[in-house]
Residue frames relative to the residue before (quaternion, step in Angstrom):
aa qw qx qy qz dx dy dz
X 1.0000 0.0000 0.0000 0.0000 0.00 0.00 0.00
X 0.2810 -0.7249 0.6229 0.0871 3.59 -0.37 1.36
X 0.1504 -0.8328 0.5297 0.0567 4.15 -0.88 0.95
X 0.0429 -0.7415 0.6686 0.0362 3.77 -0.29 0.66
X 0.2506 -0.6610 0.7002 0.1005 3.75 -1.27 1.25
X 0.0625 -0.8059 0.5687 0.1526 3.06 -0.91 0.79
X 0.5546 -0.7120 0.3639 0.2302 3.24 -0.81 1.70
X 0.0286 -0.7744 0.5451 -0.3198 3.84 1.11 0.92
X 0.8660 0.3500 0.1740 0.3119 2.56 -0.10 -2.15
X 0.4778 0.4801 -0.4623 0.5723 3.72 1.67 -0.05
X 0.7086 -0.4149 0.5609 0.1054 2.55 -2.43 0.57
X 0.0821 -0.8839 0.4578 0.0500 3.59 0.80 1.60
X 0.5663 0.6677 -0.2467 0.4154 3.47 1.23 0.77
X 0.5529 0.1175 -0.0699 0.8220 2.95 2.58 -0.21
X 0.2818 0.8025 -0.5170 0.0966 3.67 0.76 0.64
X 0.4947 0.5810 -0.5645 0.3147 3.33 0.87 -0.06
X 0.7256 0.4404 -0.2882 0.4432 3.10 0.75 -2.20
X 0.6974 0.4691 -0.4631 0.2812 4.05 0.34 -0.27
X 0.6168 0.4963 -0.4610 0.4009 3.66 1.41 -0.15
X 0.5151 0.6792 -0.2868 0.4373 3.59 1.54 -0.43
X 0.7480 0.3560 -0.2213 0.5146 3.32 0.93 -1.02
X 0.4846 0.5663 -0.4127 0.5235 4.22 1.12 0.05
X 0.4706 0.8137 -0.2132 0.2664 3.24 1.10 -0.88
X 0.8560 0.0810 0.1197 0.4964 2.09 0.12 -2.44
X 0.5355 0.4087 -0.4544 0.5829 3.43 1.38 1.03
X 0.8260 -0.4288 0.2424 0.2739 3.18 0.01 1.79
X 0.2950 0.5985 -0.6734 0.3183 4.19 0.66 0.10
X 0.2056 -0.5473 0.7576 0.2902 3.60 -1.78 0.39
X 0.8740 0.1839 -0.1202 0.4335 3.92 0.21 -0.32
X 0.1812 -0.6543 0.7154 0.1651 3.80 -1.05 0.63
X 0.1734 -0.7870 0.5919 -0.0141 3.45 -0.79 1.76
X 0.0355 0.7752 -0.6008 -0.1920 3.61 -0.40 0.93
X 0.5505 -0.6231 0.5395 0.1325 3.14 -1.56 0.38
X 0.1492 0.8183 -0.5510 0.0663 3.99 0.30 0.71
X 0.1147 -0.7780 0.5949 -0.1662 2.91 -0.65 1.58
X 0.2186 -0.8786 0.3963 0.1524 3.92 -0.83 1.14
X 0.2970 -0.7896 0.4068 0.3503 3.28 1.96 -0.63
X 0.4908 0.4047 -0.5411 0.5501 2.75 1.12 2.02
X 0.6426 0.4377 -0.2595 0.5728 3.21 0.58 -1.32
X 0.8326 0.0057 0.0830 0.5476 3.82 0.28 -0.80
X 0.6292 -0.6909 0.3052 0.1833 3.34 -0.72 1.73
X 0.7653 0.4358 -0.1080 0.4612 3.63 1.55 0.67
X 0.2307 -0.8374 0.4780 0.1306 3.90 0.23 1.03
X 0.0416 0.7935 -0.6021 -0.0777 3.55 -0.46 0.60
X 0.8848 -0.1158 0.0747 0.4451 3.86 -0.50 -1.30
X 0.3766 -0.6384 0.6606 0.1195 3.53 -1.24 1.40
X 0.6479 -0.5761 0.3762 0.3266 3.11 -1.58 0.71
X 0.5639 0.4358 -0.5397 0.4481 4.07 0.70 0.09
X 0.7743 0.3905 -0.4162 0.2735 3.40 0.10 -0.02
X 0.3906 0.6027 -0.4260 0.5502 3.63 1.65 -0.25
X 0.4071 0.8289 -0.2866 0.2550 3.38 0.66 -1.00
X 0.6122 0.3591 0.0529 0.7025 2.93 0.43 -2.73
X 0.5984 0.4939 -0.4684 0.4225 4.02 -0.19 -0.31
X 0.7305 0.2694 -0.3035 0.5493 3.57 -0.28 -1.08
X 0.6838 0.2637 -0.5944 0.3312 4.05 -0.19 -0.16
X 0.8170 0.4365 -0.3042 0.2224 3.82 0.54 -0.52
X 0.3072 0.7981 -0.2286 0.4651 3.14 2.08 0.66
X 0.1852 -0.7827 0.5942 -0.0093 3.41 0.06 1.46
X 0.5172 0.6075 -0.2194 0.5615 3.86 1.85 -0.63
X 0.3238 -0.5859 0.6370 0.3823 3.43 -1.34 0.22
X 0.3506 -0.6073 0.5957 0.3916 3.89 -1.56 -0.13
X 0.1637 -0.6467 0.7412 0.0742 2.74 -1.97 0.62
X 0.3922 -0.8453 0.3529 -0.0842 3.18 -0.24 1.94
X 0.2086 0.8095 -0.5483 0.0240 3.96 0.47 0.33
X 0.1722 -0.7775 0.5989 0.0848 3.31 -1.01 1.41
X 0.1317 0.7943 -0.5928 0.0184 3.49 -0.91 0.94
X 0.0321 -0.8111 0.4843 -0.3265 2.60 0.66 2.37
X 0.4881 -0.3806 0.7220 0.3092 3.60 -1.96 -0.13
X 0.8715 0.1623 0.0871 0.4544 3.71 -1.32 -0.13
X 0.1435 -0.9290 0.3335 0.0716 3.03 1.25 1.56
X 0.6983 0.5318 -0.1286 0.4616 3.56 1.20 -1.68
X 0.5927 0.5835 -0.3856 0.3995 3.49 1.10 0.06
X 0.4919 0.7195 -0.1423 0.4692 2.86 1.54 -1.11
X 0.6878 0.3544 -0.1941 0.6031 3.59 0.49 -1.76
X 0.6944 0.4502 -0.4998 0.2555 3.89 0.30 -0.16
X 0.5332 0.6502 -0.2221 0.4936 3.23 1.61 -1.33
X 0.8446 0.1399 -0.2130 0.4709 3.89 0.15 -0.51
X 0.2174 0.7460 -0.5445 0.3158 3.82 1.55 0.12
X 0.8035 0.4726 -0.2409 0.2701 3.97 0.41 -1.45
X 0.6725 0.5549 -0.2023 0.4459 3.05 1.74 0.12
X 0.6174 -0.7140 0.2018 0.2615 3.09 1.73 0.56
X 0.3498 0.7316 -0.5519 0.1945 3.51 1.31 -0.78
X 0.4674 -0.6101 0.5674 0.2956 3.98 -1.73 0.70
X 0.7592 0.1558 -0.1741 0.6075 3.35 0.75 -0.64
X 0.0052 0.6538 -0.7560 -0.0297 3.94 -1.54 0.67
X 0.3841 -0.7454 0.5441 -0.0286 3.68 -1.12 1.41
X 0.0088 -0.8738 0.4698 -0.1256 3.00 -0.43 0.57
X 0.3651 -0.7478 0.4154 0.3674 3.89 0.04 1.32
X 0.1530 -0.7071 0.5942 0.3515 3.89 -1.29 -0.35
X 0.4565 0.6634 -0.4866 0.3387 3.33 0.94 0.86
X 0.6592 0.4997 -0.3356 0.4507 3.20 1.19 -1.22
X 0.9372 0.2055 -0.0598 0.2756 3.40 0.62 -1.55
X 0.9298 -0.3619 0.0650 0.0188 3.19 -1.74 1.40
X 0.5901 0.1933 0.3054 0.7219 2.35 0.82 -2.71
X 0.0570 0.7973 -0.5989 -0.0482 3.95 0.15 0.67
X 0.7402 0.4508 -0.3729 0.3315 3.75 0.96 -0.90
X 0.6239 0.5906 -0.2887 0.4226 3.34 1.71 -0.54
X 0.6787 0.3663 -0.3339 0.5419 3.67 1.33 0.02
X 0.3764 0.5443 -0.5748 0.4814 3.75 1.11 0.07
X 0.7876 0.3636 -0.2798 0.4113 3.64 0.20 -1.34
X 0.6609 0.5694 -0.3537 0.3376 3.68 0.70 -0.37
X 0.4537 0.5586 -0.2793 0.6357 3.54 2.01 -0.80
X 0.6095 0.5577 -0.4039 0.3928 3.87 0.52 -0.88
X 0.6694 0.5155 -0.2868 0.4516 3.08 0.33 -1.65
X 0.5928 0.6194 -0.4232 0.2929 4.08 0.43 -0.54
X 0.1333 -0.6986 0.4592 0.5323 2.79 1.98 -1.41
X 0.4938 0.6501 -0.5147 0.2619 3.42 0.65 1.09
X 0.4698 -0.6958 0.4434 0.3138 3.59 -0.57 0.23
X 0.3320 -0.7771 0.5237 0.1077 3.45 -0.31 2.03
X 0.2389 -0.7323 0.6368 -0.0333 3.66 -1.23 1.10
X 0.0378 0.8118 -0.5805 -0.0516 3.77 -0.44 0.45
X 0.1732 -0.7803 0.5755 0.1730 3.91 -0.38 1.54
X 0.2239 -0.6988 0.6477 0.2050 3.21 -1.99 0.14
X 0.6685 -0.5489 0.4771 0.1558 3.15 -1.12 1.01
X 0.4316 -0.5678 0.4597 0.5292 4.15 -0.59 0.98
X 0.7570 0.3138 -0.3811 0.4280 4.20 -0.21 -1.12
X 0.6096 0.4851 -0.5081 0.3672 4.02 0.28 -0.32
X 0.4644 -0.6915 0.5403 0.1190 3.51 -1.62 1.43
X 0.3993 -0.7051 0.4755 0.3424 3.42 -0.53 0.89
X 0.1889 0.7826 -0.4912 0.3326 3.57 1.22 0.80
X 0.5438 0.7313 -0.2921 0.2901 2.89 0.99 -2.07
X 0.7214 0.5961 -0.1342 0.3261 3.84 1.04 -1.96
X 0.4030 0.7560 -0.4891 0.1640 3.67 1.25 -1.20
X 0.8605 0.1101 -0.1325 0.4795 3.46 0.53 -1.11
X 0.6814 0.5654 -0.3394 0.3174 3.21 0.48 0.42
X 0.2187 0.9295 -0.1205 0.2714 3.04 1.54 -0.09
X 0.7590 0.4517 0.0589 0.4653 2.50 0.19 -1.77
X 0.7345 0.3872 -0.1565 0.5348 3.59 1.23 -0.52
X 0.5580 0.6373 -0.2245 0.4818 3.69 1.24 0.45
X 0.1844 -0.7678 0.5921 0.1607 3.54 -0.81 0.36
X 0.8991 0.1613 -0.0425 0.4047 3.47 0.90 0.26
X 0.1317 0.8222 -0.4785 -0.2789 3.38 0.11 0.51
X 0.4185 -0.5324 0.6320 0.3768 4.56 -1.36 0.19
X 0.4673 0.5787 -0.6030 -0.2885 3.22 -1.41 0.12
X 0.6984 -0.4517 0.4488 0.3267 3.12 -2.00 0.46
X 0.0866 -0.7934 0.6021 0.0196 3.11 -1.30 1.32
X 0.7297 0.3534 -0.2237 0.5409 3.00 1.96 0.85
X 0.3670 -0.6340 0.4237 0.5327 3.68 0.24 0.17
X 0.5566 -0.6504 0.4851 0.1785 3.21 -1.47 1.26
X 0.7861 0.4868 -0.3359 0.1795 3.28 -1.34 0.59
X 0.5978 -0.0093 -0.2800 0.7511 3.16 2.10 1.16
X 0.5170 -0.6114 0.5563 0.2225 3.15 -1.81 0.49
X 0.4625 0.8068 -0.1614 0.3304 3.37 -0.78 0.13
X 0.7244 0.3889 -0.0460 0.5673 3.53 1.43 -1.24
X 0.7270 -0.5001 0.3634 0.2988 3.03 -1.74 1.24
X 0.4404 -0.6178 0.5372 0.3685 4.09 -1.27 1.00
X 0.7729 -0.4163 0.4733 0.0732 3.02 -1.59 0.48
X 0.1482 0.8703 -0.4160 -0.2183 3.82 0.47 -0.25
X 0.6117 0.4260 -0.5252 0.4104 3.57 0.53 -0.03
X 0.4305 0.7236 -0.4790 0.2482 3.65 0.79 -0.06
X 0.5955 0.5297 -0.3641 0.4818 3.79 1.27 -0.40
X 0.7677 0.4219 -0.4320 0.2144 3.35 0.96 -0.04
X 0.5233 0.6298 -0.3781 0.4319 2.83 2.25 -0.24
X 0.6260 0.6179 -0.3468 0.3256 3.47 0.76 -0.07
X 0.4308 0.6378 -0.3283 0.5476 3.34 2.00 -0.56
X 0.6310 0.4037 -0.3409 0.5680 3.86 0.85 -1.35
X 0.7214 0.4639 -0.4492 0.2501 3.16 -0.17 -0.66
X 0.7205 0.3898 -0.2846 0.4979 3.62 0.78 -0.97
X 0.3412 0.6053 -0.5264 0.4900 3.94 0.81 -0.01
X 0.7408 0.4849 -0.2490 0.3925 3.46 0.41 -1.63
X 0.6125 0.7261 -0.1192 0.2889 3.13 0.69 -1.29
X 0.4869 0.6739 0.0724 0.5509 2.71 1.44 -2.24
X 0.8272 0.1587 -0.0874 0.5319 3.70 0.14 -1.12
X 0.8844 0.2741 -0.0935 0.3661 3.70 1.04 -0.25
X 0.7602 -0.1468 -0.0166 0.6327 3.25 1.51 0.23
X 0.3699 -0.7502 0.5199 0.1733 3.34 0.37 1.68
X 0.8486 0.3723 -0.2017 0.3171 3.51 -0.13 -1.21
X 0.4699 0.6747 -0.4460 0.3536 3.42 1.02 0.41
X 0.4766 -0.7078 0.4669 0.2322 3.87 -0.63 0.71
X 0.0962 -0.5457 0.8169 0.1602 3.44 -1.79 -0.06
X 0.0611 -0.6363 0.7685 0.0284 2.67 -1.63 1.65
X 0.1492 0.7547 -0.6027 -0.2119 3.66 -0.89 0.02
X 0.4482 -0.5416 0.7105 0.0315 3.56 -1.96 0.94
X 0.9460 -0.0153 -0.1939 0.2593 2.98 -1.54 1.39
X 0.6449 0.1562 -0.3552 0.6585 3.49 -1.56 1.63
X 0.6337 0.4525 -0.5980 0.1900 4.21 -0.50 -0.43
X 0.1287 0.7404 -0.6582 0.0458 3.04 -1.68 0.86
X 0.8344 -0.2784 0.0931 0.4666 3.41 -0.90 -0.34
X 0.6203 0.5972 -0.1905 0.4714 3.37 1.67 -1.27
X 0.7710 0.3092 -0.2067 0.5169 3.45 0.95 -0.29
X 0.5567 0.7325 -0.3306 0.2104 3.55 0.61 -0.17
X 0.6619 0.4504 -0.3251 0.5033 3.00 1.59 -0.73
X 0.5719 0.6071 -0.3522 0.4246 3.52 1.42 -0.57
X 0.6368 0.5643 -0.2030 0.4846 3.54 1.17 -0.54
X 0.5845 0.4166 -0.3697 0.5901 3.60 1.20 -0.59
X 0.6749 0.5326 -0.3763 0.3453 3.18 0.43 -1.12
X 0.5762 0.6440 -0.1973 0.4629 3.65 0.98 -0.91
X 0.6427 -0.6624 0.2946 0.2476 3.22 0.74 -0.87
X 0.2998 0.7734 -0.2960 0.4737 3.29 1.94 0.42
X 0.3582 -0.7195 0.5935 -0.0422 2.91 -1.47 1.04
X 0.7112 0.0615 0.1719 0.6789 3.49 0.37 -0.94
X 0.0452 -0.6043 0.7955 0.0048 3.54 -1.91 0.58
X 0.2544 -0.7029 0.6554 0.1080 2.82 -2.18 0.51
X 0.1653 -0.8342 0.5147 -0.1090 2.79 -0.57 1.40
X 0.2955 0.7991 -0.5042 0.1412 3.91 -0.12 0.53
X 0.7501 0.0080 -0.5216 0.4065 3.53 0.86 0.70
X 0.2641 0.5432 -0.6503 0.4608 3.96 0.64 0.50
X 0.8233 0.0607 -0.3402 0.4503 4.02 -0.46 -0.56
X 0.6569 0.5115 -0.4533 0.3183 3.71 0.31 -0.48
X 0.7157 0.4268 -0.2768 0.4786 4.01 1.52 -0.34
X 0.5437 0.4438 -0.4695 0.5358 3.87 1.45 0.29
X 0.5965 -0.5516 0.5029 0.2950 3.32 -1.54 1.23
X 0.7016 0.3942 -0.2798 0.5235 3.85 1.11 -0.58
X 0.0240 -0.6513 0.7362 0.1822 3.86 -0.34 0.48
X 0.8048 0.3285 -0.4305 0.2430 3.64 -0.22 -0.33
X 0.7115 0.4145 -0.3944 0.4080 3.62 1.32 0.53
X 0.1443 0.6953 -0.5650 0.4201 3.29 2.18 0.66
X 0.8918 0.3631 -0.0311 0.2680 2.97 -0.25 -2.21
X 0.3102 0.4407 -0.5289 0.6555 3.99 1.97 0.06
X 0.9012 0.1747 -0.3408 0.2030 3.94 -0.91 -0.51
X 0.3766 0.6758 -0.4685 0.4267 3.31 1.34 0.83
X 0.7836 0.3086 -0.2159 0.4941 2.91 0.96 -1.39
C-alpha cells in the first residue's frame, strides 16, 4: 500500500517543516489538494505556494484539481512537475483531450470519481490513464467520516482494470485510517490519502508504517 498525505491537513503555518517531516517518515507521495470554491465549497492552494512545495519535496506530487475551468488549472500547476495531476470527470467536457494534454507534460493523467459517480463513467476512457482517485468522501474538506459503499465501487473498478489496463492504479481520498485499510487493500487499492490520520498522530512516521 503506497500512502500520499495530503498537506490539507498540515499545519500551513510550519508547512515547510511538515512537508519535510512526511518525507522523512516514509510518504511515497505529497498530495495537494487545489480547491477553487466553485467546484467545491472551499479555496485552498494557488500555484505560488505549490511552487515552494515541489522545491522542498524529497517526494514526488500528486496533484488533485477540484477546480471550475479544468484545463486552466492543468496549465498553471503543469510547471511544477507533479507525477500524478487529477482531474474530476464531472466537471470536464473534452476528458480524452485533456488526459492527452496532461500526458504530453510527461505527467501522469489521473481521472477522480465523485462518492455518487459509477465507475461506469471510465468504460472508455480507461484505458488511457494511469490512475484512477476515488472519493470516499464528498470533496471539499478533509476530515469526514469514509463512505462505505465505496469498497464496492472499487471492487468494479479493478475487475475493469483487470480486463483493460492492468497497470492502472486505485487511489482513494477521504475517512482512511487504520480501521479501513485492510478493507481497502483487500478491495483493490493502490495508494490512499491520508492527511488527517497522519497529520493528527504525534508519530507521522508510524501513521504511515501502519498504513502501509
Amino acid at each position: 500500500m503506497l500512502v500520499a498525505p495530503s498537506i490539507l491537513s498540515a499545519n500551513f503555518l510550519d508547512l515547510g517543516s511538515e512537508i519535510r517531516s512526511i518525507c522523512e517518515a516514509g510518504c511515497d507521495y505529497v498530495h495537494i489538494d487545489v480547491m477553487d470554491g466553485h467546484f467545491v465549497p472551499n479555496l485552498t492552494i494557488g500555484p505560488l505556494v505549490v511552487k515552494e512545495v515541489a522545491k522542498i519535496s524529497s517526494k514526488p506530487l500528486d496533484i488533485h484539481l477540484m477546480v471550475e475551468n479544468v484545463s486552466f488549472f492543468v496549465d498553471m500547476f503543469a510547471a511544477f512537475k507533479p507525477e500524478f495531476m487529477s482531474v474530476h470527470i464531472e466537471e470536464e467536457k473534452h476528458l480524452h483531450r485533456l488526459i492527452s494534454h496532461i500526458r504530453n507534460y510527461g505527467i501522469r493523467p489521473s481521472v477522480v470519481l465523485n462518492p455518487h459517480t459509477t465507475e461506469e463513467a471510465l468504460k472508455y476512457i480507461i484505458e488511457d490513464i494511469d490512475m484512477v482517485l476515488v472519493m470516499s468522501v464528498n470533496p471539499g474538506f478533509g476530515g469526514q467520516k469514509f463512505i462505505p459503499n465505496i469498497y464496492k465501487k472499487i471492487q468494479n473498478l479493478k475487475d475493469m482494470i483487470l480486463s483493460t489496463n492492468p497497470n492502472c492504479l486505485i487511489e482513494v481520498d477521504g475517512g482512511i485510517n487504520q480501521h479501513n485499510i485492510e478493507l481497502l487493500k483487500e478491495a483493490g487499492a493502490d495508494i490512499v490519502v491520508a492527511g488527517n490520520y497522519v497529520f493528527s498522530s504525534d508519530d507521522y512516521q508510524k501513521a504511515i508504517l501502519s498504513l502501509r
